[in-house]
DOKEDREN-298684 format. One record per residue (C-alpha): residue number from 1; residue in one letter; x, y, z. Coordinates in Angstrom, 1 decimal. Layout:
! residues N
NODE  votor  kepa      px      py      pz
NODE    NUM     A       X       Y       Z
...
END
This chain:
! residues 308
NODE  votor  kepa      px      py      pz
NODE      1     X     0.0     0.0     0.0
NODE      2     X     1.2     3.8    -0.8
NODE      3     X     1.2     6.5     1.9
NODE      4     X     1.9    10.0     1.5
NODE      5     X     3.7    11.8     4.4
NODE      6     X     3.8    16.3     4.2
NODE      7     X     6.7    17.1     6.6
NODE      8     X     8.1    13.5     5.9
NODE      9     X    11.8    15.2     6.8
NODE     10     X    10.8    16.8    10.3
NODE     11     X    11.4    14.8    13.7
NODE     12     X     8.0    13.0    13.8
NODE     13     X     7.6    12.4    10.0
NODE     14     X    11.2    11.2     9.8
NODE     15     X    10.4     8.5    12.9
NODE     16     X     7.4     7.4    11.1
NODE     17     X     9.1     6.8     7.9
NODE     18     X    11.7     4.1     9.8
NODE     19     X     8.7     2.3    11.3
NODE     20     X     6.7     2.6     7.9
NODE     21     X     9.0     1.9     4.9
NODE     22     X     8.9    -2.0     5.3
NODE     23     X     5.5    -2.3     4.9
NODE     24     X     4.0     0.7     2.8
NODE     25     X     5.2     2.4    -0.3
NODE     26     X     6.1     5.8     0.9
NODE     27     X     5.9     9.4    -0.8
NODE     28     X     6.9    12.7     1.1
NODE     29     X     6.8    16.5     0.4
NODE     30     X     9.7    18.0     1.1
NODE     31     X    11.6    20.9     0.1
NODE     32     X    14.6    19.6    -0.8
NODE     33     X    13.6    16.0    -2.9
NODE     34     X    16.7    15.0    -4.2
NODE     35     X    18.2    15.5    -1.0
NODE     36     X    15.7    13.7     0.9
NODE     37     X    15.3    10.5    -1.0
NODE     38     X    19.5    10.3    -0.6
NODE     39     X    18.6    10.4     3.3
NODE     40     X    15.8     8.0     3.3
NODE     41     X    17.3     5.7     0.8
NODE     42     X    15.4     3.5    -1.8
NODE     43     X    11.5     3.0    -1.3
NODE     44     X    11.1     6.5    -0.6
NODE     45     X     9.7     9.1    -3.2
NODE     46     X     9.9    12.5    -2.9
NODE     47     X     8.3    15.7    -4.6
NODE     48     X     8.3    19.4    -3.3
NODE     49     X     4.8    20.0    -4.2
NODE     50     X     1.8    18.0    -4.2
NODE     51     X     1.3    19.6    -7.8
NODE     52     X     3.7    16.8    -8.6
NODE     53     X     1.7    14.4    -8.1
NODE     54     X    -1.3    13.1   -10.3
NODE     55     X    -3.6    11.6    -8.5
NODE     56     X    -4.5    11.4    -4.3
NODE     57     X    -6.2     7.9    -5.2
NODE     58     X    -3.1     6.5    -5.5
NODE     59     X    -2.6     6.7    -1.7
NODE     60     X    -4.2     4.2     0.6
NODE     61     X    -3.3     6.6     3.2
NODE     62     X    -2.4    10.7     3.6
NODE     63     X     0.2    11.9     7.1
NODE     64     X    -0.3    15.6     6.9
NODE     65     X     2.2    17.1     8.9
NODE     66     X     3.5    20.0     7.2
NODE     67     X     4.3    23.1     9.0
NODE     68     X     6.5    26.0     9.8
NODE     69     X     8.5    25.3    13.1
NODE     70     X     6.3    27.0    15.6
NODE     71     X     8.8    28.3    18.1
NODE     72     X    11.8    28.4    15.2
NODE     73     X    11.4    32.5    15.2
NODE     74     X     9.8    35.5    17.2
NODE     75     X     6.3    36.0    16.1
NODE     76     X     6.1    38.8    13.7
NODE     77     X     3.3    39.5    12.0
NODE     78     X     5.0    38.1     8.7
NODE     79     X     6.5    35.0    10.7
NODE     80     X     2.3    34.8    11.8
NODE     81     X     1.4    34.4     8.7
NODE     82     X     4.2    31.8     7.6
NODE     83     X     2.9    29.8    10.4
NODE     84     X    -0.7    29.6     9.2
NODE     85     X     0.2    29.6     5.3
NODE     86     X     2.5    27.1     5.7
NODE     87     X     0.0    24.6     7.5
NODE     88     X    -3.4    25.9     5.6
NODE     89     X    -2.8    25.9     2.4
NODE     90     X    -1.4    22.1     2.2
NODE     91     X    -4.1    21.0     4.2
NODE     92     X    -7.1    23.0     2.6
NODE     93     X    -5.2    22.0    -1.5
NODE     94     X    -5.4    18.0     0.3
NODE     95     X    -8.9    18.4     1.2
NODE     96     X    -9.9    19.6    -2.3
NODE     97     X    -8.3    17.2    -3.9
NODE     98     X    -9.2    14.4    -2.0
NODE     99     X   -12.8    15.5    -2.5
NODE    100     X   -11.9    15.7    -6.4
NODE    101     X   -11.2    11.4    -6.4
NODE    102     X   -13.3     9.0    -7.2
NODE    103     X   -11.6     6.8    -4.9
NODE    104     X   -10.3     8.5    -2.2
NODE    105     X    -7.7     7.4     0.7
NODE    106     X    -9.1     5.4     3.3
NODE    107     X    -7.7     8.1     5.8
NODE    108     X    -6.1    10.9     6.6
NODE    109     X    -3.9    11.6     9.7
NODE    110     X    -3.5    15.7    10.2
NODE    111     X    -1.4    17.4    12.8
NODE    112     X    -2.7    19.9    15.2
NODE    113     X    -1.0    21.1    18.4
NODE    114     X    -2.1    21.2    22.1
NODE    115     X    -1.8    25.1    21.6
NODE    116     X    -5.5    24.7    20.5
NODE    117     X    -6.7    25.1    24.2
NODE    118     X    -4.9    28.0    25.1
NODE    119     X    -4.3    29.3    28.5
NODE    120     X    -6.4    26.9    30.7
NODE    121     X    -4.4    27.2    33.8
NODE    122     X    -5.2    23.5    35.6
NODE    123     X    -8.1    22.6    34.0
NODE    124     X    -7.9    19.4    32.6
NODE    125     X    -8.8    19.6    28.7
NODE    126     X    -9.8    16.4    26.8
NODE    127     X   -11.1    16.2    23.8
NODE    128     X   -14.9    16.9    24.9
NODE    129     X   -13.8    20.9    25.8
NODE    130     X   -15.3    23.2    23.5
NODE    131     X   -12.8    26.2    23.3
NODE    132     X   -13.3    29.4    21.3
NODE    133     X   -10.5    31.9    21.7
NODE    134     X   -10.5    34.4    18.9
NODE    135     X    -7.3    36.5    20.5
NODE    136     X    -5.0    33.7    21.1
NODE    137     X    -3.2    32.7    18.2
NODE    138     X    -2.2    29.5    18.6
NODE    139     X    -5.5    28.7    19.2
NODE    140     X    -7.1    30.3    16.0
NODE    141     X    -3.8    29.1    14.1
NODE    142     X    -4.5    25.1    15.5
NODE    143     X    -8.5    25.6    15.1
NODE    144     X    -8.5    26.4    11.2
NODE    145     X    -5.9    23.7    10.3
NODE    146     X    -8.3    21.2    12.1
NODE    147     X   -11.2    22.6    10.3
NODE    148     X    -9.8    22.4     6.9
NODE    149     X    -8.3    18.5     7.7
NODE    150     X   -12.0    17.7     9.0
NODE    151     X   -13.7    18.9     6.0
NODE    152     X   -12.1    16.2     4.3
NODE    153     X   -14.2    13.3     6.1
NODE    154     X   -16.8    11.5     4.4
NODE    155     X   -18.4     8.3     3.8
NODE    156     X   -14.8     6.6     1.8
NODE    157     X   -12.2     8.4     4.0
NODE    158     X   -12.0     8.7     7.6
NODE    159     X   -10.0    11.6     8.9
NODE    160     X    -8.0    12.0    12.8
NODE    161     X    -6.7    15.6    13.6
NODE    162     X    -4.0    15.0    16.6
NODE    163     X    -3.4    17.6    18.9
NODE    164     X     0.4    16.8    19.9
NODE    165     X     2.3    18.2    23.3
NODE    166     X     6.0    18.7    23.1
NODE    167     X     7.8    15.8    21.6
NODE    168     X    10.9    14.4    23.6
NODE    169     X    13.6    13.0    21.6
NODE    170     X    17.3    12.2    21.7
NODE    171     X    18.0    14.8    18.7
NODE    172     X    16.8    17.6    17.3
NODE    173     X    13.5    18.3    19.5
NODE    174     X    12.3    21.3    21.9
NODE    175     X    14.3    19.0    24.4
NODE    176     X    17.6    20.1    23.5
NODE    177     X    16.9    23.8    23.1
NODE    178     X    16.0    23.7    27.0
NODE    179     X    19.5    21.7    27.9
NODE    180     X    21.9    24.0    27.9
NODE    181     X    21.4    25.7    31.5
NODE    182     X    21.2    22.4    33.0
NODE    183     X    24.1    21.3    31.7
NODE    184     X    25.4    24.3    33.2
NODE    185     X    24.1    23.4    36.5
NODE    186     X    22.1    26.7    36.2
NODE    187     X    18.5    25.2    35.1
NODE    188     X    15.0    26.2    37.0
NODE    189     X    11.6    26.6    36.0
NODE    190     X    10.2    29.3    33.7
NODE    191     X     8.0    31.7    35.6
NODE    192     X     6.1    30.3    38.3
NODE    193     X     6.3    26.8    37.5
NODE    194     X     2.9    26.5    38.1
NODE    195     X     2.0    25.9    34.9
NODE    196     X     1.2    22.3    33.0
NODE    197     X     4.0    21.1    30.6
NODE    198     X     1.9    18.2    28.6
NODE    199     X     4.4    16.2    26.5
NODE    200     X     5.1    13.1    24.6
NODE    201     X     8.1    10.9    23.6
NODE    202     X     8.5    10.7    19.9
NODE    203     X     8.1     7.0    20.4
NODE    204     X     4.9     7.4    21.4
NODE    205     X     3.8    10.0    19.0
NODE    206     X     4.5     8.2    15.8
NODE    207     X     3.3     4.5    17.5
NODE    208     X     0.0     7.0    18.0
NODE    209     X    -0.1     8.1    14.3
NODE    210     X     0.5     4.4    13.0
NODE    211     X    -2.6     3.4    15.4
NODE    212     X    -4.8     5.2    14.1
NODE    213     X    -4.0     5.2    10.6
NODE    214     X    -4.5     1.2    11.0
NODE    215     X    -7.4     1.0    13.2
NODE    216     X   -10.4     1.4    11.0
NODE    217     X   -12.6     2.7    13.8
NODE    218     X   -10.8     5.8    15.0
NODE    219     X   -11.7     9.5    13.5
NODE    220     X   -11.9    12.6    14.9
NODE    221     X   -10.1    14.7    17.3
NODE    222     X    -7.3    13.1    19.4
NODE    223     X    -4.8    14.6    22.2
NODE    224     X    -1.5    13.3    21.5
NODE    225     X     0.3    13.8    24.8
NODE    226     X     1.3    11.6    27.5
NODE    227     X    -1.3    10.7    30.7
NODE    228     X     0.7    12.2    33.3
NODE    229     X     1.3    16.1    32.7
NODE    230     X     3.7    18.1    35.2
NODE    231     X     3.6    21.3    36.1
NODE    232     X     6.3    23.1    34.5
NODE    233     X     8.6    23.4    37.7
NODE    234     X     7.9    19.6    38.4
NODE    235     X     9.1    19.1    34.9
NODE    236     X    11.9    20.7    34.9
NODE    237     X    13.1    19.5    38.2
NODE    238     X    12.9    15.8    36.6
NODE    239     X    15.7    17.1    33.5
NODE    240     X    17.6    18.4    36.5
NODE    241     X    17.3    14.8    38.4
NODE    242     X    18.1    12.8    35.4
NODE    243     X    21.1    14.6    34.4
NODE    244     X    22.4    14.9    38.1
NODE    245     X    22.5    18.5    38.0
NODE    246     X    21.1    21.7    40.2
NODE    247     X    17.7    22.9    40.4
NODE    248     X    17.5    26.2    41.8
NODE    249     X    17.7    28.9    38.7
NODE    250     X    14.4    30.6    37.8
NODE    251     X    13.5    31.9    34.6
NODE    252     X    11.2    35.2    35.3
NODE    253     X     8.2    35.7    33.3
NODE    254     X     9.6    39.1    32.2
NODE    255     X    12.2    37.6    30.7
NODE    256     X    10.8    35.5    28.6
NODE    257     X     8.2    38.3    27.5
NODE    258     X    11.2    40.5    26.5
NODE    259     X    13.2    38.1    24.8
NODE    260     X    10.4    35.8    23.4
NODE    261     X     7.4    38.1    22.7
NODE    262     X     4.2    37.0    22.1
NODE    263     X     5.3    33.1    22.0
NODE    264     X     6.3    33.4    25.6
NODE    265     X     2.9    33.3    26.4
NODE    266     X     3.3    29.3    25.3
NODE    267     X     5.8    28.5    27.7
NODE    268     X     4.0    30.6    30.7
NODE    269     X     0.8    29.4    30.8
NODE    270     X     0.6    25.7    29.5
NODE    271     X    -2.2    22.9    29.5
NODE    272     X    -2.7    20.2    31.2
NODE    273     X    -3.8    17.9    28.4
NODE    274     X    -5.0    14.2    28.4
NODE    275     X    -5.4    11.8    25.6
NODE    276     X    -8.9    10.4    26.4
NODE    277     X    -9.9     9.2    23.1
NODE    278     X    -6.7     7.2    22.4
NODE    279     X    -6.8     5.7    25.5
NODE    280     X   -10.5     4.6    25.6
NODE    281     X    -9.2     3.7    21.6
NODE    282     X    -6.7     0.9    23.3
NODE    283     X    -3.2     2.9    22.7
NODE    284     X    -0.8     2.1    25.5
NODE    285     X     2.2     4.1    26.0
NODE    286     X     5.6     2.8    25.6
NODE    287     X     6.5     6.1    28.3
NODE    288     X     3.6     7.1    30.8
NODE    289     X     6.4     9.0    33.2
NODE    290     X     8.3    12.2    32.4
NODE    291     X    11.4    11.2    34.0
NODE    292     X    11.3     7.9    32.2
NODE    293     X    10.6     9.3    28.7
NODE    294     X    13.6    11.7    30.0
NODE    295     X    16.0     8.8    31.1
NODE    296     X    15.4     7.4    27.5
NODE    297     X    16.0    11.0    25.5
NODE    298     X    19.2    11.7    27.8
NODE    299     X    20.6     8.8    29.0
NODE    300     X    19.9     6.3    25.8
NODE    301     X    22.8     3.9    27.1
NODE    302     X    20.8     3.1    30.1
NODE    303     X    18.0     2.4    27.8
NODE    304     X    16.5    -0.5    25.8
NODE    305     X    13.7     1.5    23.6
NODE    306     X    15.8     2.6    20.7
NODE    307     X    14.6    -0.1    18.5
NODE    308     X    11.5    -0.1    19.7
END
């Protein structure tokens, strides 16, 4: 069977790809095709446009997770709209031409973020929570990509929108950008530390994807995070434990506003978000605890999960 992956070359896409290629035929969007297929080796096809290629029947399967790094740069009003062009128009040109087929993919898998609650302090959000937060960005950003992924849905293709926390990985993930005052025995929470930091292991993210793009009965909305969140300082106290270092160097809020701008506002107010629907689905995850999911990113010596 043929997938199509958008973002196949980012950290989650790239994960999926090495659990994927033995058993599916795979095509990814990337910027840079020649140089991707070299990386990904034979089986993998490449295109920088989905004007390259024919026909969306093709595919058994679509992984839309194409998108502008959200915290890669200060948000400017130009970098805003980078952002939202970046994940809108691939998704809205996908659900138009999947409406175009006369035999559609079976399913579509589309990205969201956990950003799509906004500030709820403690409140636990599942997937029930109706939100509606036309000044928060992330929210309106996260609430239109969903929209335009759902409109796809019909009686021939099934469609999931996954709302994912912060991914934890060895290399190249949020995880690293927060190491370096650790490592300097200087780390400490951001602000108060009061609020939730709701995350998943990359493990667990792409074994969540695969999931539901092979279990027939799943569609909808689903939180991709893992079922214990920690408040930010509880969090951060766990990198601080794992790599043996101090704890005792908070970040003011002020700080982060001045260097950070409007995206501060991610890391200083938080969700505490649970995955409901996959769970009640039958997911397990491989890593239900922060500091092991932490152990396994930092310490992978100590760990057995890497080919798992």
């Amino acid at each position: 069977m043929k997938l199509l992956i958008t973002g196949g070359t980012g950290l989650i896409g790239s994960e999926l790809i090495r659990r994927l290629r033995d058993k599916y035929e795979i095509t990814i969007l990337s910027r840079e095709p020649k140089q991707a297929m070299e990386r990904f080796g034979e089986g993998v096809q490449a295109y920088d446009g989905l004007a390259e290629i024919n026909q969306l029947g093709d595919f058994h399967g679509i992984i839309n997770l194409q998108g502008e790094g959200i915290a890669d740069k200060r948000w400017t009003a130009k970098q805003k709209e980078r952002l939202q062009d970046s994940r809108w128009d691939v998704t809205d040109e996908l659900r138009k031409r999947i409406q175009a087929c006369d035999n559609p993919p079976k399913v579509m898998i589309s990205g969201s973020a956990i950003g799509y609650y906004g500030a709820q302090g403690d409140k636990i959000m599942t997937e029930d929570k109706s939100v509606n937060l036309p000044d928060d960005f992330a929210h309106k950003l996260c609430a239109k990509w969903e929209d335009l992924a759902l409109a796809a849905q019909s009686e021939q293709t099934r469609v999931c929108v996954i709302r994912t926390g912060v991914v934890l990985a060895s290399d190249d993930s949020a995880l690293q950008k927060m190491l370096p005052p650790y490592l300097l025995g200087l780390g400490g929470p951001l602000g108060d530390g009061k609020q939730y930091f709701s995350w998943i292991h990359l493990h667990d993210i792409a074994r969540a994807i695969i999931f539901l793009l092979e279990n027939d009965d799943c569609q909808g909305v689903y939180n991709a995070t893992a079922p214990q969140p920690l408040p930010q300082a509880e969090f951060s106290e766990t990198i601080a434990k794992v790599l043996r270092k101090s704890h005792f160097m908070r970040v003011p809020a002020w700080v982060l506003k001045l260097f950070l701008g409007e995206m501060s506002q991610m890391l200083l107010t938080g969700q505490r978000v649970m995955p409901a629907r996959l769970q009640k689905a039958g997911f397990e995850f491989k890593f239900g605890s922060a500091e092991e999911a932490l152990r396994d990113c930092l310490l992978p010596s100590s760990s057995s999960s890497q080919n798992s």
